[in-house]
Backbone as ProteinMPNN parsed JSONL, in Angstrom:
{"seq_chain_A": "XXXXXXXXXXXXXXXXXXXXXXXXXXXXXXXXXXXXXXXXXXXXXXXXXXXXXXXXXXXXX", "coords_chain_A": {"N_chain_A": [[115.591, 149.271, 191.269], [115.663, 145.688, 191.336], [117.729, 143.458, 189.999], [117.84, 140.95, 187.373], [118.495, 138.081, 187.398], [118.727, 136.329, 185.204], [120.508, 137.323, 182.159], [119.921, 139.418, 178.917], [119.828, 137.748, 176.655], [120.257, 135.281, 177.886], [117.073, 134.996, 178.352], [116.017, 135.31, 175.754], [117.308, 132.717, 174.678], [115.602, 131.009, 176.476], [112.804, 131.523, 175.698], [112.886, 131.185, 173.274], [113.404, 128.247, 173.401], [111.387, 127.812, 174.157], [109.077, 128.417, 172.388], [110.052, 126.524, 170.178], [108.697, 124.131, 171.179], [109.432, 123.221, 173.389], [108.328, 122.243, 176.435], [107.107, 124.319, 179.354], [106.845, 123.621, 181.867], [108.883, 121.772, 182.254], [110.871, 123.628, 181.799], [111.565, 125.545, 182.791], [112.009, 123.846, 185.426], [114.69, 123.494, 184.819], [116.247, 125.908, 184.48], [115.545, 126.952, 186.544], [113.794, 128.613, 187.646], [110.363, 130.393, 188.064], [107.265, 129.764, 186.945], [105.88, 132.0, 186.381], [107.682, 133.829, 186.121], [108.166, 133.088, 183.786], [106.182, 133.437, 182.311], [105.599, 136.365, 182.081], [108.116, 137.18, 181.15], [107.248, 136.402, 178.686], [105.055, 137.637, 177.698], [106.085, 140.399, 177.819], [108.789, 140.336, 176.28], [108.076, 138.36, 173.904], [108.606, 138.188, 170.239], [110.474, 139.419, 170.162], [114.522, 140.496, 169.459], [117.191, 140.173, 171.024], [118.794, 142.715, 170.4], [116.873, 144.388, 170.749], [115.535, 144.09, 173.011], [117.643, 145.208, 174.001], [117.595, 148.055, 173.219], [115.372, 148.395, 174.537], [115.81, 148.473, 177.293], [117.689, 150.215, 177.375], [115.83, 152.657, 177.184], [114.062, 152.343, 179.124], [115.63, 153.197, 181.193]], "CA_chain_A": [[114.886, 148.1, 190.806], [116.245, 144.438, 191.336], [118.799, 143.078, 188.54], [117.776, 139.927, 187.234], [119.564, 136.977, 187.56], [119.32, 136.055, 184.077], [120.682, 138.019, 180.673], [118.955, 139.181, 177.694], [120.311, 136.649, 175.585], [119.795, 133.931, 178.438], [115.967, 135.654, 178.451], [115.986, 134.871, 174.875], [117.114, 131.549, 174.448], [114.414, 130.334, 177.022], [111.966, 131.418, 174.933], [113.026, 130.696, 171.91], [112.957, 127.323, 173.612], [109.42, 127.291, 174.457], [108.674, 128.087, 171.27], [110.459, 124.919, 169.612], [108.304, 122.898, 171.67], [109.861, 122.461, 175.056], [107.33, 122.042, 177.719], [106.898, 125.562, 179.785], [107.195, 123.412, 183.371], [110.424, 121.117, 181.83], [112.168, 125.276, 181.251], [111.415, 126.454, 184.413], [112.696, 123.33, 186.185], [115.662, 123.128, 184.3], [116.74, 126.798, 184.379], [115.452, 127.03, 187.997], [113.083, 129.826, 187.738], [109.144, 130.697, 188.209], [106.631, 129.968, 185.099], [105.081, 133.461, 186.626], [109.04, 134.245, 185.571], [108.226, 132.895, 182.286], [105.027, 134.123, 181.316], [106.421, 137.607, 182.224], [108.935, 137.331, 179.91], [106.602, 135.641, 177.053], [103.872, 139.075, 177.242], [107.18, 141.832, 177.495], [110.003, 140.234, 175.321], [107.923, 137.9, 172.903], [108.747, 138.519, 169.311], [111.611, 140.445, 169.857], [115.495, 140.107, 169.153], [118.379, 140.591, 171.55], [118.818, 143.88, 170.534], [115.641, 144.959, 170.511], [115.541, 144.438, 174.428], [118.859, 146.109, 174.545], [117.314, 149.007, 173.233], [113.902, 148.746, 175.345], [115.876, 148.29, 178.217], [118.121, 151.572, 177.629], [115.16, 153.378, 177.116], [113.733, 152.368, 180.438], [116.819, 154.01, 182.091]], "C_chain_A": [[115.838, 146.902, 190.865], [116.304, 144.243, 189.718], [118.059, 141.832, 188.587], [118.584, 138.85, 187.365], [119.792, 136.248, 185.771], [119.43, 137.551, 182.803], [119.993, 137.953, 180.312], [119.401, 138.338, 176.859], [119.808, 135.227, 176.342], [117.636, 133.998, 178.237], [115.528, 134.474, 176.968], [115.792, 133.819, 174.362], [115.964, 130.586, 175.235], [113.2, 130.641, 176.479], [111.846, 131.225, 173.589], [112.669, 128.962, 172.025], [111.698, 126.649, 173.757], [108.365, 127.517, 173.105], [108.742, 127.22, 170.161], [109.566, 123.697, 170.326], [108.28, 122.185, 173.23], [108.664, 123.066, 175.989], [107.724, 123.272, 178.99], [107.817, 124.64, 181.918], [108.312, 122.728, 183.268], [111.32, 122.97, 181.976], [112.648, 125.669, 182.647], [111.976, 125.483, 185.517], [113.974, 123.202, 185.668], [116.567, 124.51, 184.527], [116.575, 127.186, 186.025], [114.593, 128.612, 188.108], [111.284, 129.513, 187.977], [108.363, 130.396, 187.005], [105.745, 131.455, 185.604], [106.34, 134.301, 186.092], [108.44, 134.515, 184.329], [107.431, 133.637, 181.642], [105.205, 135.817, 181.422], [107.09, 138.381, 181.374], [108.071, 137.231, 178.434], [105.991, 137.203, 176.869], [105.221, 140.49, 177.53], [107.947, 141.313, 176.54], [109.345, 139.411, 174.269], [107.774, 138.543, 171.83], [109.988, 139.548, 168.956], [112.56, 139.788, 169.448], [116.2, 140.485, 170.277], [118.488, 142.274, 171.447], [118.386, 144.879, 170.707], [115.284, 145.349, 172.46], [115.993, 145.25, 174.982], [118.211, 147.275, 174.633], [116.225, 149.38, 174.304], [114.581, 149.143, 177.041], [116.823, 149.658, 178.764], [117.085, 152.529, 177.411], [114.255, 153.388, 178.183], [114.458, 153.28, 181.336], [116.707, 155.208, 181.78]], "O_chain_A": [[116.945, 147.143, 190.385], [115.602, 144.548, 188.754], [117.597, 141.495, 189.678], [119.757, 139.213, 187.449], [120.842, 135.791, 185.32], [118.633, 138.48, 182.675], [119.13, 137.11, 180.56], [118.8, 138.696, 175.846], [119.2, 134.314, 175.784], [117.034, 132.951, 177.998], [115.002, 133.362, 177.006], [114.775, 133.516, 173.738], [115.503, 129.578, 174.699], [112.328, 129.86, 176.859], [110.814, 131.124, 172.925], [111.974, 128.365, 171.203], [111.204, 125.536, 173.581], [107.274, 126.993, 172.879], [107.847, 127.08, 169.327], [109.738, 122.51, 170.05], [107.672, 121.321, 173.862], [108.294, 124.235, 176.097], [108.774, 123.028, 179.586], [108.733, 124.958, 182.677], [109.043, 122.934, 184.237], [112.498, 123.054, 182.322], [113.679, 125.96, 183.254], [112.425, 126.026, 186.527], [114.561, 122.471, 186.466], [117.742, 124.25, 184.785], [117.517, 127.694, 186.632], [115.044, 129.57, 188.736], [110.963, 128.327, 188.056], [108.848, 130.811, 185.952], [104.85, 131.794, 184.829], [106.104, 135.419, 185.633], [108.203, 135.611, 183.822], [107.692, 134.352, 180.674], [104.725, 136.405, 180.453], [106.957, 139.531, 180.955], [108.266, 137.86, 177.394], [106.429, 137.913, 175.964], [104.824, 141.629, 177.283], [107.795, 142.027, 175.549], [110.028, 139.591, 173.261], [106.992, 139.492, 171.884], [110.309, 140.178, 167.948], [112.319, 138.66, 169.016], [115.649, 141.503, 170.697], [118.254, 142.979, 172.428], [118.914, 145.985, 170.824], [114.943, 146.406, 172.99], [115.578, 145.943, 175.91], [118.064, 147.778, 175.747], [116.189, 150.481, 174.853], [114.012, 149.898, 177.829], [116.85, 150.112, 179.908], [117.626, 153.633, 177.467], [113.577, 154.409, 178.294], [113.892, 154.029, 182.131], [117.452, 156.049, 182.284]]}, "name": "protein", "num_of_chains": 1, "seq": "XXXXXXXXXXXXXXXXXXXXXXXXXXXXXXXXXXXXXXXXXXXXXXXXXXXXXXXXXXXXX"}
């Protein structure tokens, strides 16, 4: 499976961002990614923590 280009922590803070307010198409030009990226991320990692991924993501493996 293809690695991402961003971290779970970078993962994170971009949605933590979009939840403060910042404008979904401002994230995605700024970070240089897809909003098909984003919304991706929003319906698998929303509401989680950092570690919480960690774990999801060793339990994928």
């Amino acid at each position: 499976m293809k690695k991402s280009r961003f971290s779970d922590s970078q993962i994170m803070a971009i949605l933590k961002q979009a939840e403060s307010g910042v404008p979904v198409p401002e994230l995605c030009r700024e970070h240089g990614m897809s909003s098909a990226s984003f919304y991706k991320w929003r319906a698998k990692f929303g509401g989680m923590d950092t570690s919480m991924i960690k774990r999801m993501k060793e339990l994928e493996d």
